[in-house]
N, C-alpha and C positions, 0 to 999 in steps of 0.2 A: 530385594524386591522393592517396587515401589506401591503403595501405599492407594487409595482408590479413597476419596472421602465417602460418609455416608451419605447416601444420596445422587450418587453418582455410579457412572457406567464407565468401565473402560474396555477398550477394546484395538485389535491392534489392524489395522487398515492396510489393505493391499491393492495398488495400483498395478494396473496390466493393460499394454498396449497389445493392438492388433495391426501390427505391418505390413500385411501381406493381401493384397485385392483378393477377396475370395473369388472360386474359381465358378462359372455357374454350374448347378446340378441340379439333378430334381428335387422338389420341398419334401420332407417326410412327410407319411399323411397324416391326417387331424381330422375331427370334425370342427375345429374349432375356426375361428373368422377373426380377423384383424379390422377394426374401423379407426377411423382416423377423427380424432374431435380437434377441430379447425380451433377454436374458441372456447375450452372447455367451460362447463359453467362449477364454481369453485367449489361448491358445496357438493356436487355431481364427482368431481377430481378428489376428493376430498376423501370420498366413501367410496372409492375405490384405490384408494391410496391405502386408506387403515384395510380396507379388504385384504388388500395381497400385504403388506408390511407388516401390520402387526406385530403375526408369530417372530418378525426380526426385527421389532422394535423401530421401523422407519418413523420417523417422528419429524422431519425438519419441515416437511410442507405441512405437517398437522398447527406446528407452532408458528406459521408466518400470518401475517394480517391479511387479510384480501387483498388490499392494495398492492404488497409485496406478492404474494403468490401470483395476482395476475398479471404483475412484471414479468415473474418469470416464466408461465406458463404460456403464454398468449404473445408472447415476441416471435416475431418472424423468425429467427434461427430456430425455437425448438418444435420439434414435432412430439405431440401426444397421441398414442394409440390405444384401444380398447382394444382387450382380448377377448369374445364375444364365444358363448358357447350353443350349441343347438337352440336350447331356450330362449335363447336371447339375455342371459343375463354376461354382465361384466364377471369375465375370472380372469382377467392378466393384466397388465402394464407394463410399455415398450413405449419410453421416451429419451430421446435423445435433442442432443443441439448440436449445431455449428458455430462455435463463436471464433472461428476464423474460415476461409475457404479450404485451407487444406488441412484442416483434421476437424472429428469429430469427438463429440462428450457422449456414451452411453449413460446418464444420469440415471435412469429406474428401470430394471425388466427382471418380472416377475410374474407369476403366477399364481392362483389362490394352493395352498398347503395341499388341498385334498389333489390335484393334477400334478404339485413335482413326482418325478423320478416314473413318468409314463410317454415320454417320448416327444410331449407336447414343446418344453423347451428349446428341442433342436430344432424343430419348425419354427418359433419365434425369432431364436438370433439368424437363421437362414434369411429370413426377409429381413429381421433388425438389419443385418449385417447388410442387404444388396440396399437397401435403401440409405444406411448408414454413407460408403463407400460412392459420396457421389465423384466426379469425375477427378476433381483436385484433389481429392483425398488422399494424403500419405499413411495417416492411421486413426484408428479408433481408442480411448483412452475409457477406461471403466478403473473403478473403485469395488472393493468388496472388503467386506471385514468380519472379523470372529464371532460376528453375531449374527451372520448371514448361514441359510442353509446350510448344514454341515458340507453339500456336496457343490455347493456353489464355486468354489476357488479349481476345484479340480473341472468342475462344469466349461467355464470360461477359458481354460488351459486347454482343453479337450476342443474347444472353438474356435484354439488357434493365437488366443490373447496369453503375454509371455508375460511376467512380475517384473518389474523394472522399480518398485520402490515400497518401502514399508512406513509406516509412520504410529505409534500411538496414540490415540484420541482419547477424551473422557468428555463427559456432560453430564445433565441432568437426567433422572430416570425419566423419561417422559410416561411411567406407569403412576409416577409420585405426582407429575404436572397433571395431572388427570386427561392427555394425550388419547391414551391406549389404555385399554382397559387392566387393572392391575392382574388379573387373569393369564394376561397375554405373556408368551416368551419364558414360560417354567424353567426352560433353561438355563434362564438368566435368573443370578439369587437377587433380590428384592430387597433391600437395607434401606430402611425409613432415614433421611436426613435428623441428625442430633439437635 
């Protein structure tokens, strides 16, 4: 076994391409609505980020400086989208890039806790995916890891994206950096830095 300092997360990271042009079909239905934030404003991205991440400890755009976030977020390759619900409040995030013309990065898509495992999902990657898949496209590339919805790795499998690499990560608990609220991710045991 390898060893996890205190204070730290490890978790084991699974990369999955999707090869194959999806085919069109009809969207599952929803009541739910896709918007598209041109320019998000950072503090807006932000709280919707912890919204849907949290429970799995997304933490990397929590911890960048504005400056950096709105490098990455506001460049012409990546698109951000809000998952909008009847009410009009934000429950999901579908962001991807292009950082070449023929393939694509799935970097966030998720949903708030209380909508997984009711169907919403499959509507998300349906348009993630036709939008994903612009004309050059050979494939789509996603990341997922053991701290992701338990049903996430077979979710993206079932989409049609294959495992093609593993890797072990560790970091800081972003519940310790005061990130995400220490509350968050019971799943995950909580060991204060020595």
């Amino acid at each position: 076994m390898i060893p996890v300092a205190p204070g730290e997360i490890a978790t084991i990271v699974t990369t999955l391409e999707h090869r194959q042009r999806p085919r069109p079909a009809p969207l599952p239905e929803t009541p739910l609505r896709l918007v598209r934030w041109h320019t998000p404003d950072l503090d807006h991205y932000r709280a919707l980020f912890r919204r849907v991440g949290a429970p799995w400890l997304w933490y990397s755009r929590l911890a960048m400086r504005d400056s950096a976030l709105a490098a990455v977020i506001h460049r012409e390759q990546t698109q951000v989208h809000a998952v909008i619900d009847r009410a009009g409040i934000e429950v999901g995030l579908l962001e991807f890039t292009h950082p070449a013309p023929d393939w694509c990065s799935l970097d966030y898509f998720g949903l708030v806790h209380e909508l997984t495992g009711k169907a919403h999902g499959r509507w998300l990657m349906a348009i993630g995916l036709a939008m994903m898949w612009r004309p050059a496209v050979t494939f789509v590339r996603v990341n997922t890891c053991t701290l992701d919805h338990p049903s996430a790795l077979g979710f993206y499998r079932s989409a049609g994206f294959v495992p093609v690499s593993q890797a072990i990560e560790t970091f800081p608990d972003p519940r310790l950096l005061g990130l995400i609220e220490c509350s968050a991710a019971p799943h995950v045991p909580l060991f204060a830095a020595s």
